[in-house]
C-alpha positions in Angstrom: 152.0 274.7 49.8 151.3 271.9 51.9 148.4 272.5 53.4 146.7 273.5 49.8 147.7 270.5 48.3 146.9 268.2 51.5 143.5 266.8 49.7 145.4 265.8 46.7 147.9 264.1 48.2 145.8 261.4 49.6 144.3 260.8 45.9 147.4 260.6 44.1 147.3 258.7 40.9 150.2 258.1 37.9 148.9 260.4 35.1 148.5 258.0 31.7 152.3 257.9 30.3 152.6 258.7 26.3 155.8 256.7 26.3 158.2 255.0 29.6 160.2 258.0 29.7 157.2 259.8 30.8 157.0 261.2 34.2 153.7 260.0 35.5 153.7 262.2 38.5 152.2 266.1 37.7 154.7 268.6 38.7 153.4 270.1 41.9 154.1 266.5 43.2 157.8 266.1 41.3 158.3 269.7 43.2 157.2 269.0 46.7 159.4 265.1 46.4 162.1 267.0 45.6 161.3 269.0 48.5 161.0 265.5 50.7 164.2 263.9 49.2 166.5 266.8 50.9 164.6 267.2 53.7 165.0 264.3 54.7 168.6 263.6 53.9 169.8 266.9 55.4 167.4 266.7 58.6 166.4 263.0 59.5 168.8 260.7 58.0 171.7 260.9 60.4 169.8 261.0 63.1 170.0 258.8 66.1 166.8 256.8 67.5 165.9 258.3 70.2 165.6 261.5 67.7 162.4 259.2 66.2 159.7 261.9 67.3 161.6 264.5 65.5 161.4 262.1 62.4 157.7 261.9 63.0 156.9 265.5 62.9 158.4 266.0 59.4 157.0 262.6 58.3 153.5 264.5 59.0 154.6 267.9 57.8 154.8 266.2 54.4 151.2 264.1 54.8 152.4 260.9 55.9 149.4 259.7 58.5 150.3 259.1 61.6 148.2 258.0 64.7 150.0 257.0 68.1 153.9 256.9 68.2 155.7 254.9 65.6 159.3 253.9 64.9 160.4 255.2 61.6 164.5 254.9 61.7 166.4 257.4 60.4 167.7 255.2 57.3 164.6 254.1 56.3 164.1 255.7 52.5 160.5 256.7 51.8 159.6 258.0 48.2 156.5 259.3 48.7 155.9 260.1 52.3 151.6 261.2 52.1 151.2 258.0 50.3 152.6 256.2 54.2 150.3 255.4 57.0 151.7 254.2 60.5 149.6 253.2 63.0 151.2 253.0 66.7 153.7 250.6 67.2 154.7 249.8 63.7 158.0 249.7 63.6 160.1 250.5 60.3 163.3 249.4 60.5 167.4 250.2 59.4 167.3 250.3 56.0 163.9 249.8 55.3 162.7 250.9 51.4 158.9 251.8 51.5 158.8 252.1 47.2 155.5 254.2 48.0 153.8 255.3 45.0 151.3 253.8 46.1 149.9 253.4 48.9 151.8 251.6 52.3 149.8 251.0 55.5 151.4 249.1 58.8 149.5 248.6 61.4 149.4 248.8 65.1 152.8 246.5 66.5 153.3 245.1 63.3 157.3 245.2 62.5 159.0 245.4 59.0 162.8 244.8 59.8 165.8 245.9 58.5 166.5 246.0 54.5 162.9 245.1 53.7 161.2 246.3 50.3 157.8 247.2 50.5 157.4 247.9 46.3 153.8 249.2 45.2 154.4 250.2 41.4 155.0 248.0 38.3 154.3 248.3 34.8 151.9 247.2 32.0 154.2 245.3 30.2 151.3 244.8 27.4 151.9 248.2 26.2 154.5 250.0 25.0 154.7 252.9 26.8 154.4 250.7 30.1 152.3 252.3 31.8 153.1 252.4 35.9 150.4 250.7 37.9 150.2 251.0 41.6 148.5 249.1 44.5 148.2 249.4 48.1 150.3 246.9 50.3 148.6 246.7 54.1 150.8 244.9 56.5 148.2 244.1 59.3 148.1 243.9 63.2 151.3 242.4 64.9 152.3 241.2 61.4 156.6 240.6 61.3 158.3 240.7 58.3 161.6 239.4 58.0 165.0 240.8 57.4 165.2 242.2 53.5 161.8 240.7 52.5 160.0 242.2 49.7 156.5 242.8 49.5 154.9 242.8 46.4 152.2 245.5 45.1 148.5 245.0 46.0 149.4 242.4 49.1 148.2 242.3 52.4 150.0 240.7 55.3 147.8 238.8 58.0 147.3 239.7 61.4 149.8 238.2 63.7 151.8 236.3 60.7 155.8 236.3 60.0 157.7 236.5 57.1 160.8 234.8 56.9 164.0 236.5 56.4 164.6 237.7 52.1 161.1 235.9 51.5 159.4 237.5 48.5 156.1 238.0 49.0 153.8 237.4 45.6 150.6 236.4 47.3 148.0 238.1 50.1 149.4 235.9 53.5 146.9 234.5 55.6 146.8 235.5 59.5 148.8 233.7 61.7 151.0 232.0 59.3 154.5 231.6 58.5 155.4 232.0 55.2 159.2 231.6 53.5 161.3 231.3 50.1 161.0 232.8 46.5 158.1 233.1 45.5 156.7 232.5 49.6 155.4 229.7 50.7 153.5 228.8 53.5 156.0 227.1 56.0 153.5 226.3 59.1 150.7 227.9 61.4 152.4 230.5 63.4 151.9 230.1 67.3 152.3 234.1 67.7 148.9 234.9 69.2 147.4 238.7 70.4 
């Protein structure tokens, strides 16, 4: 089943909702999720870090892309793993929420710590049947995102830059910068260097 359905799963898209009780996801994908969700809790959520490769296999046995060796731990909850690329390094932490019905990227060494909330869905709140819209967040090279940040849809996190601890994110954040505070701000020039 996976392998068929491996070219759609990069592609995803909601389906056009009739009404907000819709289901915006077709039901091969609502299957295979269901699929995920106890895979994962039965065979990766209790499991210790040093069992991270093990999380990594099933991580690509249900289309996440992977290149090198990342750190996913084992509480981190991930709702739609094909829509998840890691690059090597990048480091999801305890805890960590990757909302992905759209699509996540993080990048070579970039870190998102513990509690963090990388969200890429909303709604169309002009319409009544509020239609879900999703955008890709990209957290780039060496990027560091503070304990329980949250990371709004469509925003890309600079090279190199840090963001503070429970910051949420509303805007792209330059490279090399500090940013802090609801809605982030940008605090100062960040001395982290490559």
């Amino acid at each position: 089943l996976y392998c068929k359905k491996n070219v759609k799963f990069a592609s995803l898209k909601p389906k056009t909702q009739e009404s907000p009780f819709q289901n915006p996801w077709p039901l091969w994908a609502q299957l295979i999720l269901v699929c995920w969700r106890f895979t994962w809790i039965i065979f990766c959520s209790w499991t210790p870090k040093f069992l991270n490769p093990w999380r990594i296999l099933i991580l690509k046995l249900f289309g996440a892309k992977i290149s090198g060796i990342p750190f996913v731990h084992g509480s981190v909850r991930i709702h739609i793993p094909w829509h998840l690329t890691l690059h090597h390094r990048a480091c999801l932490g305890e805890k960590v929420v990757a909302y992905s019905l759209g699509e996540i990227e993080v990048h070579e060494d970039a870190t998102v710590a513990q509690e963090s909330y990388l969200c890429t869905g909303t709604h169309n709140f002009d319409f009544s049947n509020l239609q879900l819209i999703t955008k890709k967040i990209t957290i780039k090279k060496k990027a560091f995102l503070g304990v329980r940040s949250m990371i709004l849809p469509g925003i890309v996190v600079g090279e190199s830059s840090i963001v503070g601890a429970q910051a949420v994110v509303t805007k792209n954040v330059k490279p090399h910068s500090v940013v802090v505070g609801n809605p982030a701000r940008l605090l100062k020039e960040s001395g982290f260097q490559n």
